[in-house]
Backbone as a printed PyTorch tensor [residue, N CA C, xyz], in Angstrom:
tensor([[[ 26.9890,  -0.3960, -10.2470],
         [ 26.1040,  -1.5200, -10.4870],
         [ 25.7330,  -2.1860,  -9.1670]],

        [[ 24.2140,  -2.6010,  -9.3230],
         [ 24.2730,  -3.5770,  -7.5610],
         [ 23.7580,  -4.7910,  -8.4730]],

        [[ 24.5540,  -5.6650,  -7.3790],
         [ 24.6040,  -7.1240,  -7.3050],
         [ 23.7710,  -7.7180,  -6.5950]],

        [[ 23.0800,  -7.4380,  -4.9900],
         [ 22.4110,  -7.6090,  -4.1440],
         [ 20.8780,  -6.4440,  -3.7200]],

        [[ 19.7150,  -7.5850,  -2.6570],
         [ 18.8930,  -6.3120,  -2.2960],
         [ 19.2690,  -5.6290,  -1.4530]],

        [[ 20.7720,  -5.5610,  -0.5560],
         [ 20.9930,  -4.8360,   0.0440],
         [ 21.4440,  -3.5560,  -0.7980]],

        [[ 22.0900,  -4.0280,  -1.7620],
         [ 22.5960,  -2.5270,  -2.6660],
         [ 21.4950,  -1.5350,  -3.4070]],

        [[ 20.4380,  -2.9840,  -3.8850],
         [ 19.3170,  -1.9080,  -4.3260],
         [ 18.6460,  -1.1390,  -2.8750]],

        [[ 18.5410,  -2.0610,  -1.9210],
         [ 17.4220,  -1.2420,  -0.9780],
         [ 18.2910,   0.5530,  -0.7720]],

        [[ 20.1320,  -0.0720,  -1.0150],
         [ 20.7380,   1.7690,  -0.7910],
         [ 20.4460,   2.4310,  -1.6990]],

        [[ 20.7360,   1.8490,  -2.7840],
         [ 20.3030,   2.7570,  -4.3170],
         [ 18.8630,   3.4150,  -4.0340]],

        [[ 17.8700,   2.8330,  -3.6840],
         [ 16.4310,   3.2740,  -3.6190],
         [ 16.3610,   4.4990,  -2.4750]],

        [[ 17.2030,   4.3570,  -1.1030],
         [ 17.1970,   5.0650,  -0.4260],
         [ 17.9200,   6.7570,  -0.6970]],

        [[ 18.9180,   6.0140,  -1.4350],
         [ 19.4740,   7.2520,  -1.8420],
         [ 18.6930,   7.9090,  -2.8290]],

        [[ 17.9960,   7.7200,  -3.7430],
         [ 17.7540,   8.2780,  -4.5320],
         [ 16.5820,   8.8000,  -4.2600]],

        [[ 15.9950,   7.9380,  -3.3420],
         [ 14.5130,   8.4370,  -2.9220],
         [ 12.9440,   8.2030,  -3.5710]],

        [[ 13.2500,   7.9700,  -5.4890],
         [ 12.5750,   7.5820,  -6.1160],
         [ 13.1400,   6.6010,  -7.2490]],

        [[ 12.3090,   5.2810,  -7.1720],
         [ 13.3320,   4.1850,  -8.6310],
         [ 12.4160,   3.6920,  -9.0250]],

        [[ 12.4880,   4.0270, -10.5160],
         [ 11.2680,   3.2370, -11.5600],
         [ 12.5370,   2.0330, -11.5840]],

        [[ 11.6450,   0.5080, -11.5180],
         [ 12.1320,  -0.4700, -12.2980],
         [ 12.9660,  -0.4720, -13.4000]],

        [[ 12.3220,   0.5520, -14.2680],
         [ 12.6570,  -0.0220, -15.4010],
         [ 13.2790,   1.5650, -16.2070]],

        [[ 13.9760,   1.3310, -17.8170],
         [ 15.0530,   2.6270, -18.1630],
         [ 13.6600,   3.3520, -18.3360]],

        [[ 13.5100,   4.4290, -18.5370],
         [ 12.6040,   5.3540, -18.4340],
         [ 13.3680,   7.0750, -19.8520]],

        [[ 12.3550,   7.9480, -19.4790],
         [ 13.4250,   8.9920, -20.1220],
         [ 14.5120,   9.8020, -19.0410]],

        [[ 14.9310,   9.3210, -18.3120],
         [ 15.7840,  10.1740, -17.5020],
         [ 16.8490,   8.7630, -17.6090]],

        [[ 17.6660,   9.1600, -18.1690],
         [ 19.0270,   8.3550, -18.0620],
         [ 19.6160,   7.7950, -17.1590]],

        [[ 19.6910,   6.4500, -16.6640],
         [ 20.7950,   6.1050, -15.4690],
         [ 19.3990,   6.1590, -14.4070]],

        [[ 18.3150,   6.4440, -14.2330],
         [ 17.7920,   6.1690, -13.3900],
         [ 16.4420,   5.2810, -13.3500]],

        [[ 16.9910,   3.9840, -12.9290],
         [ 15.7400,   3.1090, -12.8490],
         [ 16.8940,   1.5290, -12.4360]],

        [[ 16.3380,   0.8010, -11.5320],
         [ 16.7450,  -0.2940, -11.6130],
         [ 17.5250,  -1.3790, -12.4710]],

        [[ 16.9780,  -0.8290, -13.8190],
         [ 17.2270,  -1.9990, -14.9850],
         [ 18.6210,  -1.3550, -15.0170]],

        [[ 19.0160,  -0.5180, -15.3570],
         [ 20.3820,   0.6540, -15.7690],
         [ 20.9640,   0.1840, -14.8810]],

        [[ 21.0230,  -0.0210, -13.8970],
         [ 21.6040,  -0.6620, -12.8060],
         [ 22.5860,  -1.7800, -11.8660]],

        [[ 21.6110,  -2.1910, -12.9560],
         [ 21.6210,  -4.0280, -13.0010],
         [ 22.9290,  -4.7360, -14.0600]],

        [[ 23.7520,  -5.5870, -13.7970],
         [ 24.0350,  -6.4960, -15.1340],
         [ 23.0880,  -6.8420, -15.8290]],

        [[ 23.4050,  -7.2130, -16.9010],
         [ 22.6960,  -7.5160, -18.2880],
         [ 22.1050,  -8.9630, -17.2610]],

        [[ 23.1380,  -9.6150, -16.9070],
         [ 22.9470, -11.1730, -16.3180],
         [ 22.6010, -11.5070, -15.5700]],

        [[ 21.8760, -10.2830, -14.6650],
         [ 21.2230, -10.7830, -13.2210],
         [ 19.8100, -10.7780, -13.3570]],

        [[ 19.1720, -10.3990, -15.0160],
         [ 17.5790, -10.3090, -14.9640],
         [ 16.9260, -11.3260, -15.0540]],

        [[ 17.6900, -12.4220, -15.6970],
         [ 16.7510, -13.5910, -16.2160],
         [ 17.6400, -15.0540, -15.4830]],

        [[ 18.1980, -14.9450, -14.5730],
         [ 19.4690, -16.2800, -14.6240],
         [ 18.9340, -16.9280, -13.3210]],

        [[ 19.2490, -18.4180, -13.9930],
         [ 18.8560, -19.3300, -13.1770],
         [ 19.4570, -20.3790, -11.9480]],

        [[ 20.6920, -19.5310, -12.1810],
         [ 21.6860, -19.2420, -10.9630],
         [ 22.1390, -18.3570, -10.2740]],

        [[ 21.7290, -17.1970, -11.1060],
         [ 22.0810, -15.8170, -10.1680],
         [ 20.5160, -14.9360,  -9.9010]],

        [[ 20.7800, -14.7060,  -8.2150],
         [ 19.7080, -14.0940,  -8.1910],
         [ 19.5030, -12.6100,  -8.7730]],

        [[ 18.2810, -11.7860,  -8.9790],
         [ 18.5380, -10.1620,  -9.5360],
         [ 16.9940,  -9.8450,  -8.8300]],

        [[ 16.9430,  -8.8020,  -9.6280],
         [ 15.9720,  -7.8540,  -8.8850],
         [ 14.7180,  -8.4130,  -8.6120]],

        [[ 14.0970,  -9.3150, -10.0950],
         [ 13.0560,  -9.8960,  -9.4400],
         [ 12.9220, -10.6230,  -8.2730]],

        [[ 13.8560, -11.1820,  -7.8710],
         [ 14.0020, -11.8250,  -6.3140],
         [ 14.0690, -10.6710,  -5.4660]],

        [[ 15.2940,  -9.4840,  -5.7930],
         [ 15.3850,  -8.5520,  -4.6090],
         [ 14.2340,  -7.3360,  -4.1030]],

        [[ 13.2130,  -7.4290,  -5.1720],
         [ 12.2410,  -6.6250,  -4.6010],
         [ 11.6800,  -6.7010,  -3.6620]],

        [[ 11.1810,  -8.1310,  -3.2060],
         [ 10.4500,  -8.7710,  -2.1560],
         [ 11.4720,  -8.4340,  -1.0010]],

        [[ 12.7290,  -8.4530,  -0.6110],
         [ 13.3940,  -8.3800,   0.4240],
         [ 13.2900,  -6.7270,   0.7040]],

        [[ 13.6300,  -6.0710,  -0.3090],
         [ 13.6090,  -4.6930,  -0.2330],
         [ 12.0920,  -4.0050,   0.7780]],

        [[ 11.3130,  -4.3150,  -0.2660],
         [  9.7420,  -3.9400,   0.2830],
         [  9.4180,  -4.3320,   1.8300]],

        [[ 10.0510,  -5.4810,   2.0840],
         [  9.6540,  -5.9860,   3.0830],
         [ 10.1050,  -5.6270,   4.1910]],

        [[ 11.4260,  -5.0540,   4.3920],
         [ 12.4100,  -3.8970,   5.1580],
         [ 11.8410,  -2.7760,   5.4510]],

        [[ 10.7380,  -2.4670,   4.6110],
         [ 10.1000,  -1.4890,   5.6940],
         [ 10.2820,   0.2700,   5.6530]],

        [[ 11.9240,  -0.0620,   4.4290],
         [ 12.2170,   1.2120,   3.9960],
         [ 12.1260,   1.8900,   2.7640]],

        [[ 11.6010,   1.1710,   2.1670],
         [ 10.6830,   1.5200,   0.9520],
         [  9.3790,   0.7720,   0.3120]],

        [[  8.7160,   1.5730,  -0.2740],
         [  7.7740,   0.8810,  -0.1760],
         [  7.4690,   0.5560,  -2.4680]],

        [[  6.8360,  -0.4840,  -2.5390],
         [  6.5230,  -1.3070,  -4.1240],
         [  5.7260,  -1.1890,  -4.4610]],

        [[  5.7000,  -0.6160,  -5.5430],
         [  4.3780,  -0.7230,  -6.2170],
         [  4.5540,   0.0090,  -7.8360]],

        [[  3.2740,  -0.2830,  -8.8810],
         [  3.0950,   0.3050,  -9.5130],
         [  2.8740,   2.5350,  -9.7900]],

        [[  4.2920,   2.8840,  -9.2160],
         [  3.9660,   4.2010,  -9.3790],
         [  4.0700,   5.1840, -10.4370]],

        [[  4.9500,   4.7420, -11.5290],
         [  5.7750,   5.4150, -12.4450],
         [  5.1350,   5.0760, -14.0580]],

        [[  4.0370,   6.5010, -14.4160],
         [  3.5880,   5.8620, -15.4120],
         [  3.3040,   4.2750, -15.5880]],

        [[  2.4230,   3.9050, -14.2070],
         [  1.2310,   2.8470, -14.3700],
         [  2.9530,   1.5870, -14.6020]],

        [[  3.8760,   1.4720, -14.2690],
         [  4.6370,   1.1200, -14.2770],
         [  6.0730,   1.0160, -12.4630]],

        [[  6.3670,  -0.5020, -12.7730],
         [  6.9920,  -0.3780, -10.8620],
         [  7.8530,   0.0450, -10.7620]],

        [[  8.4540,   0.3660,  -9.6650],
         [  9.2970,   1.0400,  -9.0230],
         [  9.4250,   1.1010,  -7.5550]],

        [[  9.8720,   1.7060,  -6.7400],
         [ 10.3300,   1.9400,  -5.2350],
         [  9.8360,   3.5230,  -4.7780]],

        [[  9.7810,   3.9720,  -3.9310],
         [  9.7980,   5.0560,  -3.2690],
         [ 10.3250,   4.7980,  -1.7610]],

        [[ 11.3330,   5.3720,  -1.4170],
         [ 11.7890,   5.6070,  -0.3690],
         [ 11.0630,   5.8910,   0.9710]],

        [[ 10.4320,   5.2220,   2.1190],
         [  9.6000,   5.5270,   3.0370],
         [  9.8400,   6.9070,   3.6650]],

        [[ 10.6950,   7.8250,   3.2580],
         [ 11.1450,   9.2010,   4.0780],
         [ 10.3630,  10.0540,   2.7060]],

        [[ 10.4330,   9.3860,   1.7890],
         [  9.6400,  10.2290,   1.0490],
         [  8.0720,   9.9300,   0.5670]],

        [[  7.5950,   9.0910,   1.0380],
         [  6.2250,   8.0400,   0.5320],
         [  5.0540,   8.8600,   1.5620]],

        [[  5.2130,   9.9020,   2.8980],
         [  4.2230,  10.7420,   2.9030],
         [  3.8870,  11.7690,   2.0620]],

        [[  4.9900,  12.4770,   1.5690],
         [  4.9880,  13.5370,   0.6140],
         [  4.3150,  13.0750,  -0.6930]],

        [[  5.1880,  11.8210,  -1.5660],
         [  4.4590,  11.1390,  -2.6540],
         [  2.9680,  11.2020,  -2.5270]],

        [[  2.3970,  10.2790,  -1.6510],
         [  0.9410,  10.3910,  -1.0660],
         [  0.8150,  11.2360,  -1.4800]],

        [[  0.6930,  12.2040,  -0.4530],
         [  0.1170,  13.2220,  -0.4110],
         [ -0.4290,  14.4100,  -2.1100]],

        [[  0.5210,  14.2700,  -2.6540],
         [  0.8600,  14.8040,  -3.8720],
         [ -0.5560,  13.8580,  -4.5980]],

        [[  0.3860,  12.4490,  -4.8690],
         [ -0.7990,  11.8820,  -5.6210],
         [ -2.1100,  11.3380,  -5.1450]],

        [[ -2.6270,  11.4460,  -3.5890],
         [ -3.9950,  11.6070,  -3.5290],
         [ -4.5880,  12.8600,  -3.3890]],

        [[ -3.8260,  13.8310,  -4.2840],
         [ -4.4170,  15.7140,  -4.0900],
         [ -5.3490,  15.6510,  -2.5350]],

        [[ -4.4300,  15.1100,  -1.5470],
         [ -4.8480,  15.3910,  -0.1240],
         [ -6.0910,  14.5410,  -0.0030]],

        [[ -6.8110,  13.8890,  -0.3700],
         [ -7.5330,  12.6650,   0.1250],
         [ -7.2230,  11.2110,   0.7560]],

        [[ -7.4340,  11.1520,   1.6380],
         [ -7.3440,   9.7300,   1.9930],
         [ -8.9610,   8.9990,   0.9420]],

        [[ -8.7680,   7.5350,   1.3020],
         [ -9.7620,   7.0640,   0.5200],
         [-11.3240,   6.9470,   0.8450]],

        [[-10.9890,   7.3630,   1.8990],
         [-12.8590,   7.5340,   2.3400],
         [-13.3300,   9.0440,   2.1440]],

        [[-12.3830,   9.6660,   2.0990],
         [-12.9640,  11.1000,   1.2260],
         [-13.3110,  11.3200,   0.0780]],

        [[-12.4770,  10.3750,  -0.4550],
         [-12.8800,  10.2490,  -2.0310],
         [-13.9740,   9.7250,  -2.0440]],

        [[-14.5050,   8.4760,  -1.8050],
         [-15.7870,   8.2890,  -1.4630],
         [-17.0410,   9.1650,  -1.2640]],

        [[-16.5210,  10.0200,  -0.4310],
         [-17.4880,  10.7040,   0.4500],
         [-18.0080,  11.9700,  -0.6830]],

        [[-16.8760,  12.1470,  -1.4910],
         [-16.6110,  12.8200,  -2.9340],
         [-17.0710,  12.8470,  -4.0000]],

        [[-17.4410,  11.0370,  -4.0750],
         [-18.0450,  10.2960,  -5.1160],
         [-16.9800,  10.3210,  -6.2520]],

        [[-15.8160,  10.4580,  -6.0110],
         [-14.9840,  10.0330,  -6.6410],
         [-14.2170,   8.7780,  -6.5920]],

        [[-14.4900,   7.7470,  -5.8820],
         [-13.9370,   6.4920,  -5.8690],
         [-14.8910,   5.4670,  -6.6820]],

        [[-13.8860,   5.4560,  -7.9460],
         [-15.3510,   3.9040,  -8.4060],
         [-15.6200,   3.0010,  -8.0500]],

        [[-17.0040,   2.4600,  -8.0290],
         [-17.2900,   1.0450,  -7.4670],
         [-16.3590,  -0.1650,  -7.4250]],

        [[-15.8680,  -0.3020,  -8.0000],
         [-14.7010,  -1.1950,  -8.3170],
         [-14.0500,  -0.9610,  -7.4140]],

        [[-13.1640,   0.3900,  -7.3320],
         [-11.8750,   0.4910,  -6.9460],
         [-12.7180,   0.2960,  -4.9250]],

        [[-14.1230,   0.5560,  -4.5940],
         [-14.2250,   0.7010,  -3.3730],
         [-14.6950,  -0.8850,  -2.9880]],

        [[-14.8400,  -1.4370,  -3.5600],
         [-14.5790,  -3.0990,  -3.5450],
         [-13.7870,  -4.1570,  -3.2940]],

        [[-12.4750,  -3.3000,  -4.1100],
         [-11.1880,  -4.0320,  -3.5400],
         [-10.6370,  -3.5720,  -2.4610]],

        [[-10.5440,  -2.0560,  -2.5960],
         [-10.3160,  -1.8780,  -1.0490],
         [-10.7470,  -1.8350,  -0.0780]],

        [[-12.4840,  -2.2210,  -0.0020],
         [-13.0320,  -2.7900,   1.4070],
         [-12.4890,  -4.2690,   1.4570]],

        [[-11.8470,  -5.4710,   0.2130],
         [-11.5420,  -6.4600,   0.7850],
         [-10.1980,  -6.4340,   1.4450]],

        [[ -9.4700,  -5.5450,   0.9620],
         [ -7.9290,  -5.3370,   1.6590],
         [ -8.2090,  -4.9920,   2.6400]],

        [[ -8.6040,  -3.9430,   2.9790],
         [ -9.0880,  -3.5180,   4.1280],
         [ -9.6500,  -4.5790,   5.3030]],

        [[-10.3240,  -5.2280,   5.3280],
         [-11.1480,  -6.1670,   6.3320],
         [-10.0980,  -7.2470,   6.7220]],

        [[ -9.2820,  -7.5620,   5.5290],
         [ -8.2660,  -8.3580,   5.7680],
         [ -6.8900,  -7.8770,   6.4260]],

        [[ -6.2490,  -6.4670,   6.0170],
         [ -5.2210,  -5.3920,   6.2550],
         [ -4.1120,  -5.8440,   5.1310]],

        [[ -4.1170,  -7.4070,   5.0530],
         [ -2.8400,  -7.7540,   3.7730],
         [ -3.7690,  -8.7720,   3.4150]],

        [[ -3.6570,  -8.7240,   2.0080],
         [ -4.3370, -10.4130,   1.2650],
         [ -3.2460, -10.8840,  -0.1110]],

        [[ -2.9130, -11.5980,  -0.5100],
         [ -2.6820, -12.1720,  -1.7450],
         [ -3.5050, -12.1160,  -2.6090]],

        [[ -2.8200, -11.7380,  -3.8510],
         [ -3.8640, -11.5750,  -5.2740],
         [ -4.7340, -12.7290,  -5.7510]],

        [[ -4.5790, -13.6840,  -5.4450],
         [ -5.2560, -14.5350,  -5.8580],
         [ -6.6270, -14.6270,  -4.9430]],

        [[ -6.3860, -14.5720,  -3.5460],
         [ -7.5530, -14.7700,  -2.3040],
         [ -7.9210, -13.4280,  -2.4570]],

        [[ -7.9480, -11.8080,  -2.9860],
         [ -8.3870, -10.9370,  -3.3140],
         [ -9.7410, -11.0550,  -5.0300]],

        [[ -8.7670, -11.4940,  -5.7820],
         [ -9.3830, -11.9410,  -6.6350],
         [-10.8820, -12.4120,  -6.6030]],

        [[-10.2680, -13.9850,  -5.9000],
         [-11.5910, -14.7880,  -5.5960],
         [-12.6700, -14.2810,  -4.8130]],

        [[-12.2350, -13.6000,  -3.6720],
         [-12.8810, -12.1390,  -2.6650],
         [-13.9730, -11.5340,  -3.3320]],

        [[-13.2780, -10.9360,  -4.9150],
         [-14.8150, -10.1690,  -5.2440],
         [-14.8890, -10.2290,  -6.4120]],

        [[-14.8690, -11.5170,  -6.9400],
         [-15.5510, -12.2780,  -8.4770],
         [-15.0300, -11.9620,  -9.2900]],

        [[-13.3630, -11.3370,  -9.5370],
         [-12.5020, -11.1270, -10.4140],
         [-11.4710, -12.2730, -11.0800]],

        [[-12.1810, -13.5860, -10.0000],
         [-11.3650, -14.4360, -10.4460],
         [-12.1150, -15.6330, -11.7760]],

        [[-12.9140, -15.3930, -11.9240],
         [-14.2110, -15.7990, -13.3840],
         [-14.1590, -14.9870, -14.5220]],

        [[-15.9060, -14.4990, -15.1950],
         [-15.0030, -13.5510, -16.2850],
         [-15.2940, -12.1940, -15.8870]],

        [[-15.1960, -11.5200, -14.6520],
         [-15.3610, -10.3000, -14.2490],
         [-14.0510,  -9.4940, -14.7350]],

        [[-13.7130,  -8.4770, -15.6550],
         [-12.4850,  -8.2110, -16.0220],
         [-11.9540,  -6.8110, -15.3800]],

        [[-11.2170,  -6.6920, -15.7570],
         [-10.2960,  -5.2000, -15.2840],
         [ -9.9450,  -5.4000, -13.4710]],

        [[ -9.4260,  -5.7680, -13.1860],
         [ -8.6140,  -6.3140, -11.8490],
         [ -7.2740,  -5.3680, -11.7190]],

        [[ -6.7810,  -5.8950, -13.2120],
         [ -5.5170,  -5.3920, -13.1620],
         [ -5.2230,  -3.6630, -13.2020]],

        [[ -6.6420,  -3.2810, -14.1340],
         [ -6.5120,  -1.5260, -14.1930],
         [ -6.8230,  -1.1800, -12.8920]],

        [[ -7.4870,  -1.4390, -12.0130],
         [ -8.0100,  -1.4530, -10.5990],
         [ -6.7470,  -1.2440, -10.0050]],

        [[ -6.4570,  -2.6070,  -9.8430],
         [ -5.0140,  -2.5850,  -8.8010],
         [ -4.0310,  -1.4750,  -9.1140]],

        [[ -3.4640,  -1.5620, -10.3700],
         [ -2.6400,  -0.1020, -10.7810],
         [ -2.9670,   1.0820, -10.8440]],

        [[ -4.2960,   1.2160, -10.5460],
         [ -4.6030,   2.6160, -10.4030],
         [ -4.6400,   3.1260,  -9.1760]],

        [[ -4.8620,   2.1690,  -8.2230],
         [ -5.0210,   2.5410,  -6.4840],
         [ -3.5300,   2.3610,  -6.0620]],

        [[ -2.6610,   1.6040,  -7.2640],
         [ -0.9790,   1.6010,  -6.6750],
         [ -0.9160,   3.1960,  -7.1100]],

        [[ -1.1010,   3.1250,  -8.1000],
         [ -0.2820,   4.6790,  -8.9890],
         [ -1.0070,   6.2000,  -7.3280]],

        [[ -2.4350,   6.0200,  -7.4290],
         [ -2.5470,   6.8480,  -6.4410],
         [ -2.4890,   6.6740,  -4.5940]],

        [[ -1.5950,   5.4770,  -4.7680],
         [ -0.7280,   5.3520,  -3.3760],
         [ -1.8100,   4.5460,  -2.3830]],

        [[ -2.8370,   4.1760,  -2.6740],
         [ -3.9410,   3.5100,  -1.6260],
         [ -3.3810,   2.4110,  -1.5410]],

        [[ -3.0030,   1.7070,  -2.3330],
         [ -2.2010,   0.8210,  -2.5090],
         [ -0.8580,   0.4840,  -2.1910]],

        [[ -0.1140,  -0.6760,  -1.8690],
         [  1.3770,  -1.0880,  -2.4070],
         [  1.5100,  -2.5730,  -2.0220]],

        [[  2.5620,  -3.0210,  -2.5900],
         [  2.9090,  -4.4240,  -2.5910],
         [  3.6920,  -4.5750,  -1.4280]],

        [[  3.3280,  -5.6100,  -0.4480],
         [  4.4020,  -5.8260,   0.3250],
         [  5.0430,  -6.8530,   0.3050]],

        [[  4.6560,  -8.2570,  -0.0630],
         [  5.8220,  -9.3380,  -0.5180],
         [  5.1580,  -9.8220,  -1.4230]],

        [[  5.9600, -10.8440,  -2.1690],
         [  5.7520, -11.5680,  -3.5030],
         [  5.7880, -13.1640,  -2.8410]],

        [[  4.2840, -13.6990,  -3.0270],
         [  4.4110, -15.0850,  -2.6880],
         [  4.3880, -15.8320,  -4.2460]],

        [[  4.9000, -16.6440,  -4.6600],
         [  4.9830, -17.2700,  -5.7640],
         [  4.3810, -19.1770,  -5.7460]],

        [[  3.3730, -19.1950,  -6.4980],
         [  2.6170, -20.5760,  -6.6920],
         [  3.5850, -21.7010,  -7.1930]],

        [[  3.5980, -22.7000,  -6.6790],
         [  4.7560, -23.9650,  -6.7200],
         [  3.5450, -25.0710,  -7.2170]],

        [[  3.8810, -25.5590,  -8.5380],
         [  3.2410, -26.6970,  -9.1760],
         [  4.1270, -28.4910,  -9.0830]]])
């Protein structure tokens, strides 16, 4: 069991690939992992806190990869991943392909110009923040094919 993001960032390393969450392969995914009591507690920290430290280390990288669903990939293995899931395109080939949809080449010219943005100043960026919809299939689809990943979690304070 890990208690800390230092234990997940080993768990992730070792394993090389970690869905978040139980999946069909037994014992492998974060949640399995975890105490019952570290997911939701308001004294103990758990994974939702330790992702952000993890990602941010540099040795794995976050995102939506696992059946449109999060997880980790290990940075010793995240060229190979790539590679696999952009069937050898970077994203301006796809383009060049006419396989990148308008959408998806929208958000990533605003990431791009910026290199890191927050979802919300992305949002507002290119009129997804009104009633322009599907943001979210966007974002998970450029995570799932690796153009994408999360690198920290800033959280809004009311």
């Amino acid at each position: 069991m890990i208690h800390n993001a230092e234990e997940l960032e080993e768990l992730v390393l070792k394993s090389g690939f970690l869905p978040f969450f139980a999946n069909e392969i037994p014992g492998f995914s974060i949640e399995e992992h975890t105490p019952s009591e570290r997911w939701f507690s308001d004294t103990l920290d758990g994974p939702w806190e330790w992702k952000g430290k993890v990602s941010l280390n540099g040795k794995a990288v976050y995102g939506k990869f696992f059946r449109k669903k999060a997880g980790f990939v290990a940075m010793r293995w995240f060229p190979d991943f790539a590679n696999v899931r952009r069937d050898g395109c970077d994203f301006d080939t796809l383009i060049d392909m006419g396989r990148a949809p308008h959408p998806d080449q929208v958000i990533m010219n605003a990431v791009m110009a910026h290199h890191a943005i927050d979802t919300k100043a992305l949002k507002e960026m290119t009129g997804y923040d009104q009633e322009k919809k599907g943001f979210d299939t966007i974002m998970t689809r450029l995570q799932m094919e690796t153009y994408l990943n999360i690198r920290t979690f800033v959280y809004p304070f009311d």
